[in-house]
LUMKELUM-517470 format. One record per residue: residue in one letter; x, y, z of N, C-alpha, C in turn. Coordinates in pm, 1 decimal. Layout:
  residuo      n_c1      n_c2      n_c3     ca_c1     ca_c2     ca_c3      c_c1      c_c2      c_c3
        a         X         Y         Z         X         Y         Z         X         Y         Z
...
//
This chain:
  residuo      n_c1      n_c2      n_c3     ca_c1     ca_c2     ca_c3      c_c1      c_c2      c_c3
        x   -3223.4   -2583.3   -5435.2   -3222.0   -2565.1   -5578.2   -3244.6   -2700.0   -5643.4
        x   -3355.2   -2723.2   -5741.0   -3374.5   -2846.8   -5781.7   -3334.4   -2809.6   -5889.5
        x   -3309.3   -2928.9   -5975.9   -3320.8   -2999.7   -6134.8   -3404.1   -2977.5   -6201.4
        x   -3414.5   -2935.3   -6294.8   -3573.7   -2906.3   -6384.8   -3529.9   -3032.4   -6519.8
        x   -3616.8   -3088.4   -6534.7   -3613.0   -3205.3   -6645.1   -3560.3   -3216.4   -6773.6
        x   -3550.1   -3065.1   -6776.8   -3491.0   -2998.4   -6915.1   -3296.9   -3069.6   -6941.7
        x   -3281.7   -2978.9   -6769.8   -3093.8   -3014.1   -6774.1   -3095.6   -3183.0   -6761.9
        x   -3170.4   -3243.5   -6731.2   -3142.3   -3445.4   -6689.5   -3095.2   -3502.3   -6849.6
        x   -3139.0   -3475.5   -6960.4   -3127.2   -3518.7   -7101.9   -2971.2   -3531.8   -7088.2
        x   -2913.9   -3423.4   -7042.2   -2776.4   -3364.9   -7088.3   -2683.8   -3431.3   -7026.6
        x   -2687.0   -3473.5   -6859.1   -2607.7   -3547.7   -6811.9   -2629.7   -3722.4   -6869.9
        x   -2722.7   -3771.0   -6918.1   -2737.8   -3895.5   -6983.6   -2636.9   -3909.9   -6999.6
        x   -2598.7   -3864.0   -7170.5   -2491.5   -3914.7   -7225.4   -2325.1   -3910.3   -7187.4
        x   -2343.2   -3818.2   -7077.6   -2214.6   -3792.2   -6993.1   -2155.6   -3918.0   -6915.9
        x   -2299.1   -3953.1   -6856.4   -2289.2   -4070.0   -6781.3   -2221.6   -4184.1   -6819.3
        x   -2278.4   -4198.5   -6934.0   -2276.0   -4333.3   -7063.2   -2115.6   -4292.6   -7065.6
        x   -2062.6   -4201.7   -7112.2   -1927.0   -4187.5   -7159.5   -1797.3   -4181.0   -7019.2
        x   -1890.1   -4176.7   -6896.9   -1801.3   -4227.7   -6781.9   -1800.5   -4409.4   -6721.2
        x   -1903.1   -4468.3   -6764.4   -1933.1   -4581.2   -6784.3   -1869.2   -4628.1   -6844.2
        x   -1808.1   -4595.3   -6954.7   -1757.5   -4662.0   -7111.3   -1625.4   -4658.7   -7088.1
        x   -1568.5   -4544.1   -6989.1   -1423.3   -4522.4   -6979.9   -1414.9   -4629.0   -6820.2
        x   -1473.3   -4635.5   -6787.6   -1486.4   -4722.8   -6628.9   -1430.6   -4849.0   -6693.7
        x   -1573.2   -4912.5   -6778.8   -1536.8   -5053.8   -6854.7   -1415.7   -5056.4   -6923.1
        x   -1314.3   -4952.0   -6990.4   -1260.5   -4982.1   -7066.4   -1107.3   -4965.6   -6993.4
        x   -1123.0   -4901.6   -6831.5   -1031.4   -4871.2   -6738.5   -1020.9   -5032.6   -6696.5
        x   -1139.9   -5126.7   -6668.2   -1132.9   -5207.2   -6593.1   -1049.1   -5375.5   -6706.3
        x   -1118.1   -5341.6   -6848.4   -1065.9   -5428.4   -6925.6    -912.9   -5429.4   -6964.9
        x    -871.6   -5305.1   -6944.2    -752.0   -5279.2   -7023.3    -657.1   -5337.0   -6889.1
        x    -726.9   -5320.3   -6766.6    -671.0   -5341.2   -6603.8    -670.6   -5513.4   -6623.9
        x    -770.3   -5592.0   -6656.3    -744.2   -5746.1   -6651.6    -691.4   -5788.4   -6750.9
        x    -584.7   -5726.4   -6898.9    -545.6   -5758.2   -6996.6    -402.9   -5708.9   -6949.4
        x    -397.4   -5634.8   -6884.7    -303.7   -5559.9   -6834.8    -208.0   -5665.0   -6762.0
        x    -285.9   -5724.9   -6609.6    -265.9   -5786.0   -6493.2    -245.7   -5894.0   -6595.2
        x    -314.1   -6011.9   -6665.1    -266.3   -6054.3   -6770.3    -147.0   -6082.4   -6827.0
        x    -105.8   -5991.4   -6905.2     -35.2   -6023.4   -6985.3     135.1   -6005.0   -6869.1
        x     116.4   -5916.7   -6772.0     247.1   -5946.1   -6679.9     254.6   -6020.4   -6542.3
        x     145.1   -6118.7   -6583.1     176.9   -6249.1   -6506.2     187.7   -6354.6   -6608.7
        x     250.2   -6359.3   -6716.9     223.4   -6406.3   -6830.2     440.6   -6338.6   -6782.8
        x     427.3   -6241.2   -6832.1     571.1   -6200.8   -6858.8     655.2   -6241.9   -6699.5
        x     666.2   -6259.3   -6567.5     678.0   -6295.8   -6460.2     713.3   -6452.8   -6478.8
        x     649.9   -6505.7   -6512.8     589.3   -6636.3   -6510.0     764.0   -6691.0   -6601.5
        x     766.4   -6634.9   -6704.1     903.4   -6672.0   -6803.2    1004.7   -6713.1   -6729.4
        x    1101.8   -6773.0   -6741.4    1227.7   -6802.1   -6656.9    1315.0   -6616.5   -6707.1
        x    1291.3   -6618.1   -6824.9    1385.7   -6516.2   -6880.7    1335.5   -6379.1   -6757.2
        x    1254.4   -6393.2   -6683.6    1249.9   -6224.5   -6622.4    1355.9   -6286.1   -6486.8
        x    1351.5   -6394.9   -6427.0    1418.6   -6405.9   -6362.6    1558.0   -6415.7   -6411.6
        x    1584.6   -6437.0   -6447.8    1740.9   -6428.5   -6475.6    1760.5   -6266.6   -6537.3
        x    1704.9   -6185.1   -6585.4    1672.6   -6042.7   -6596.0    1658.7   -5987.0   -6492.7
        x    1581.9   -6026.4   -6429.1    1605.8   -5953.4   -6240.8    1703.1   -5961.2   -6128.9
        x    1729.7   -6116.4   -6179.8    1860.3   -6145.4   -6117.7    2013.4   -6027.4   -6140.5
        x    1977.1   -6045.5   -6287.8    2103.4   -5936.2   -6353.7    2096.7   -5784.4   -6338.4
        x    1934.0   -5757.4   -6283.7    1940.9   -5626.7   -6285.9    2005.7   -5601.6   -6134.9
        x    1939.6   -5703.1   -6035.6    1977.8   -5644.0   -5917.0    2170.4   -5705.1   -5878.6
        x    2185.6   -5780.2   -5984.5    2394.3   -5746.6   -5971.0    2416.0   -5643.2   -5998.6
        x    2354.1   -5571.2   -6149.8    2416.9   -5449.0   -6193.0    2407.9   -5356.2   -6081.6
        x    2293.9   -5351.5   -6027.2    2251.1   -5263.5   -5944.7    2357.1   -5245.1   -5830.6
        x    2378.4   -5383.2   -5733.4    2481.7   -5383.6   -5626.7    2595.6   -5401.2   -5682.4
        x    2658.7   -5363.7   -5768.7    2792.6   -5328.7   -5882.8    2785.0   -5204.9   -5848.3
        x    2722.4   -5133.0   -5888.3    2675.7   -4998.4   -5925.4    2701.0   -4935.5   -5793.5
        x    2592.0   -4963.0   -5664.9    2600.7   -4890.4   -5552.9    2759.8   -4937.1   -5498.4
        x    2840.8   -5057.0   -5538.8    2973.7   -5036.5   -5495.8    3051.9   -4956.8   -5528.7
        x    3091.2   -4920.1   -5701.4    3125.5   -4849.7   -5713.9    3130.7   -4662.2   -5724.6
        x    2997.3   -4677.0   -5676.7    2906.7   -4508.6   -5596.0    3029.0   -4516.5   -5494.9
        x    3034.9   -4602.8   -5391.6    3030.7   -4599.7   -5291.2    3190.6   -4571.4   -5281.7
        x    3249.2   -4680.6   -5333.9    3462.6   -4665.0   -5367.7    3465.1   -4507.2   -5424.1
        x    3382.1   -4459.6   -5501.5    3407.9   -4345.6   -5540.0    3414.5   -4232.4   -5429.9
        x    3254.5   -4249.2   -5384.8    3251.8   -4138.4   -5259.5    3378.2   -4126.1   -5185.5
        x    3372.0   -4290.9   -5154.1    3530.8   -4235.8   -5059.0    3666.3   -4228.9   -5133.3
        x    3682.6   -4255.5   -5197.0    3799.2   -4211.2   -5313.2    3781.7   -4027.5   -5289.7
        x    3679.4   -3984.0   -5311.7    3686.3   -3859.2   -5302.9    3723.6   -3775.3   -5165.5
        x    3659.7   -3861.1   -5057.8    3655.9   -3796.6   -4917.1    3834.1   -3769.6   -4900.1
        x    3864.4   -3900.1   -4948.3    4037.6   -3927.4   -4901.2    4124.8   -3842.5   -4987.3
        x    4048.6   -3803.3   -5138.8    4162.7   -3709.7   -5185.2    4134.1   -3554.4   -5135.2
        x    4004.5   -3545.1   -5059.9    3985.3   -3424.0   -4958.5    4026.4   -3437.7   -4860.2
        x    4161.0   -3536.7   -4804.3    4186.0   -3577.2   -4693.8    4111.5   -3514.4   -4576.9
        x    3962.5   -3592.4   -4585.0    3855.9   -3596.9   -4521.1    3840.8   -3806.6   -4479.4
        x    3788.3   -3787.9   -4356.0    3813.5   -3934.1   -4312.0    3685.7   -3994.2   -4348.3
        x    3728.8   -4083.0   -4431.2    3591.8   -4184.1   -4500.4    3551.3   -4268.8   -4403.6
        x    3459.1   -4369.8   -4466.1    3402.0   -4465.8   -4404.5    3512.2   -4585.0   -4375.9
        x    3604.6   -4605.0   -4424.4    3699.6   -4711.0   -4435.5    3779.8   -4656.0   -4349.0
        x    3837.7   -4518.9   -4371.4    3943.1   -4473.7   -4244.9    3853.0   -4516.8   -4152.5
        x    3781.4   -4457.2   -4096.5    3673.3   -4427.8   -3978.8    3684.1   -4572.8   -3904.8
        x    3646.3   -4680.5   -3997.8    3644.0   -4802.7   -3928.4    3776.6   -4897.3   -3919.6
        x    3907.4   -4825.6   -3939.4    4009.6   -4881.5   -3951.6    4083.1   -4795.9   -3829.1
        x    4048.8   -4674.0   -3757.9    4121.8   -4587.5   -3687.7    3980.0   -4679.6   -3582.7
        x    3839.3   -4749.4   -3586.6    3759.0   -4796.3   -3474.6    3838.5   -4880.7   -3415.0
        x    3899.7   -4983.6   -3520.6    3954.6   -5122.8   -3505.6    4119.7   -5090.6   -3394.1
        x    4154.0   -5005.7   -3449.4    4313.3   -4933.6   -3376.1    4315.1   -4859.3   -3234.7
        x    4186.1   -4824.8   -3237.2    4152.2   -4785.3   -3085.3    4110.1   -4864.2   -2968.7
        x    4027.8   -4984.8   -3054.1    3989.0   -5110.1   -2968.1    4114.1   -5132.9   -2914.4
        x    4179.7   -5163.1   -2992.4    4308.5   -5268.4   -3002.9    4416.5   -5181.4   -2881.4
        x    4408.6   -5095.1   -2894.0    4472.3   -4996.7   -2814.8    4440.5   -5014.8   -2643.6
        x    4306.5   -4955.2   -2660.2    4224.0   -4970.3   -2520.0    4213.7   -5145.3   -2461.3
        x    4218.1   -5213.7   -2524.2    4269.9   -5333.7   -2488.4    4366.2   -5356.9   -2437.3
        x    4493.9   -5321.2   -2477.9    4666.4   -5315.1   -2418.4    4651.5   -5219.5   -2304.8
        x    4603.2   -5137.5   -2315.8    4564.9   -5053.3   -2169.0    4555.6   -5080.8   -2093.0
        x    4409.2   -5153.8   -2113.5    4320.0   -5253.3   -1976.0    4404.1   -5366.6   -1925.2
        x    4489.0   -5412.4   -1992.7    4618.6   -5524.1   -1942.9    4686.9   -5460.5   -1914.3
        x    4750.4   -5339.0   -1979.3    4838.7   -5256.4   -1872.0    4822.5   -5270.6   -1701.1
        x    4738.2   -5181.3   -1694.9    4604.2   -5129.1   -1606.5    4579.5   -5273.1   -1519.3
        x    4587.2   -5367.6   -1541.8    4524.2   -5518.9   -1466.1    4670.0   -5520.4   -1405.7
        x    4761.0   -5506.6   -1496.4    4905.3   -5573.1   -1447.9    4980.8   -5497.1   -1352.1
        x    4929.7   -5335.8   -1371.7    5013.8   -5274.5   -1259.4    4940.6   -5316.2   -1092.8
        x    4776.8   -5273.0   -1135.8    4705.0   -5330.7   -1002.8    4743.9   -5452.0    -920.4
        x    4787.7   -5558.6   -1013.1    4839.5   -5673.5    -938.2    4949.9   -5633.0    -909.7
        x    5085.5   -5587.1    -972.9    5219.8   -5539.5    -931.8    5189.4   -5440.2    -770.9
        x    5101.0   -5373.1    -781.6    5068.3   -5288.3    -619.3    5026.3   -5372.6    -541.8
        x    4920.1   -5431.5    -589.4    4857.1   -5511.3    -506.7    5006.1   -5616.4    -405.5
        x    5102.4   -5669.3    -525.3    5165.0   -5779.9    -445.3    5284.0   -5667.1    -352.9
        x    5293.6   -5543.4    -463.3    5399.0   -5497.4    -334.2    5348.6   -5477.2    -222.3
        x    5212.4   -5424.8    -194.4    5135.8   -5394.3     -27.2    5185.8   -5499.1      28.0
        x    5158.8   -5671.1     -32.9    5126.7   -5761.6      62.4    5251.6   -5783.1      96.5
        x    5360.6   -5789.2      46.1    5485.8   -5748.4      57.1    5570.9   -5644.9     152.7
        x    5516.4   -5553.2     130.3    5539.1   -5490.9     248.7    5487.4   -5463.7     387.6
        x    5359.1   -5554.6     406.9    5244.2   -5587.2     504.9    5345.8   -5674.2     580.0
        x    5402.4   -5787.1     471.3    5462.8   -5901.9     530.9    5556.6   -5871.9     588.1
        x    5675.6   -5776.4     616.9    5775.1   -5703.9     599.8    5769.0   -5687.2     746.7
        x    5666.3   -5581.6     753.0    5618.3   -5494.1     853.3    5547.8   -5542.0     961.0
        x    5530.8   -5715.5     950.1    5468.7   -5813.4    1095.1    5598.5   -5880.0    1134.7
        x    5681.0   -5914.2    1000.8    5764.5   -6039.1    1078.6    5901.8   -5951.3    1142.5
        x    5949.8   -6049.9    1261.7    6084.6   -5969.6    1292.2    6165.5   -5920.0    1232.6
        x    6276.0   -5868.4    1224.3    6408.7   -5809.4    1143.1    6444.3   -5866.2    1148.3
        x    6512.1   -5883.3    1041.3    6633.9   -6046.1    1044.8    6733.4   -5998.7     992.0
        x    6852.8   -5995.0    1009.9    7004.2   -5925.1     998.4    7030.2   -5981.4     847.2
        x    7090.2   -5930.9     813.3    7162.1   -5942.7     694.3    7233.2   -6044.9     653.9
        x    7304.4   -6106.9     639.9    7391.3   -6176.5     656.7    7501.1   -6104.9     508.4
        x    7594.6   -6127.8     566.5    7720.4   -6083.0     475.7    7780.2   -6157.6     353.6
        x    7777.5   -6105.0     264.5    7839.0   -6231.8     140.5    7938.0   -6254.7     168.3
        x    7937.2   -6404.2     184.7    8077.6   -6495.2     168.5    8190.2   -6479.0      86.1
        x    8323.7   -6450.1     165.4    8462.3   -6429.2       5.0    8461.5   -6528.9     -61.7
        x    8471.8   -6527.1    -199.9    8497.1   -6575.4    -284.1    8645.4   -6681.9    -271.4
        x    8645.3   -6777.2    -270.9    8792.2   -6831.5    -274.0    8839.3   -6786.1    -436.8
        x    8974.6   -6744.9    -418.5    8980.2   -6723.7    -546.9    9044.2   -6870.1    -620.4
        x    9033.0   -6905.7    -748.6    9029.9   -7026.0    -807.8    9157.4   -6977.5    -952.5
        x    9207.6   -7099.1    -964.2    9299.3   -7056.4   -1086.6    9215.9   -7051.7   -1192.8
        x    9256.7   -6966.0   -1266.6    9210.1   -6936.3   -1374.0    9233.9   -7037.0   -1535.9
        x    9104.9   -7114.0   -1570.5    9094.1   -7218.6   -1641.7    9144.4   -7168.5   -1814.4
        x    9231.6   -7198.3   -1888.2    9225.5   -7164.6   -2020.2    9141.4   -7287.0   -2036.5
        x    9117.8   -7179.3   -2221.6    8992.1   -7232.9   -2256.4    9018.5   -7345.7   -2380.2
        x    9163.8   -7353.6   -2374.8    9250.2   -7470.3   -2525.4    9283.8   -7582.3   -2381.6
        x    9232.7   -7726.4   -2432.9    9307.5   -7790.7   -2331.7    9467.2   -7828.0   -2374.7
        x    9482.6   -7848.3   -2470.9    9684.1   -7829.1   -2507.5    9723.7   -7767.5   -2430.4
        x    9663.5   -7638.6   -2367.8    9759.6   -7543.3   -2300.6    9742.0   -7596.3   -2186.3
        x    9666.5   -7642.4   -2127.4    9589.1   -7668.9   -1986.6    9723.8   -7757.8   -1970.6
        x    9744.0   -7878.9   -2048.4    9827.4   -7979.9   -1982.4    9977.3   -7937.0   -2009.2
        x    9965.6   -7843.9   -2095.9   10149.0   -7808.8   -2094.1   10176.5   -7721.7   -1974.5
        x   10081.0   -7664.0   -1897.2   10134.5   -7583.5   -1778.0   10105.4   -7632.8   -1662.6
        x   10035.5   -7776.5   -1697.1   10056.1   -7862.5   -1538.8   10146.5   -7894.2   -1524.7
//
């Protein structure tokens, strides 16, 4: 299907008026780029950006105290429980593992203990010695020398 010369007149001015919006896309684009490297450039956006992104991490803190403010009055376990019951379990499983080390050595020395026991001869008892009995010391010396 061709073009007959008749319809070409008609797209002309179409053309022209996509042209015109092109140029006026591209001018308004380098007046544009322009004028906000122009606004960038100010000290005032930095200290404006600066302030936006405190408000901002203000903001997501107090999102955040809230969320869990809420979890906890759903006595539902927040992020703060969660990592405060992590910290209590470490701490836990730690005393364990020293448990756990200390009995192994406590077995360990009774075997060798009773290894040792079980090579060397029997050796008798020997009987505790009587006591001589001793006079009995008061504890005021006044009295000590009035009953010598």
């Amino acid at each position: 299907m061709s073009l007959d010369t008749a319809q070409r007149p008609a797209y002309g001015p179409r053309v022209d008026r996509l042209g015109d919006a092109e140029r006026n896309l591209k001018e308004s684009e380098a007046e544009f780029s322009a004028a906000a490297e122009d606004f960038v450039a100010r000290p005032q956006f930095v200290s404006l950006l600066a302030f936006a992104a405190g408000n901002l991490a203000a903001t997501t803190r107090i999102a955040t105290d809230v969320f869990d403010l809420a979890l906890r009055n759903l006595r539902l376990a927040g992020r703060q429980d969660v990592v405060s019951l992590a910290k209590q379990l470490g701490r836990t499983e730690d005393k364990l593992e020293r448990v756990l080390q200390e009995i192994e050595g406590l077995r360990a020395e009774a075997g060798r203990a009773a290894a040792a026991r079980a090579e060397s001869p029997t050796v008798e008892r020997l009987e505790p010695r009587a006591r001589k009995s001793r006079p009995q010391r008061s504890p005021d010396p006044d009295r000590q020398a009035s009953t010598e």
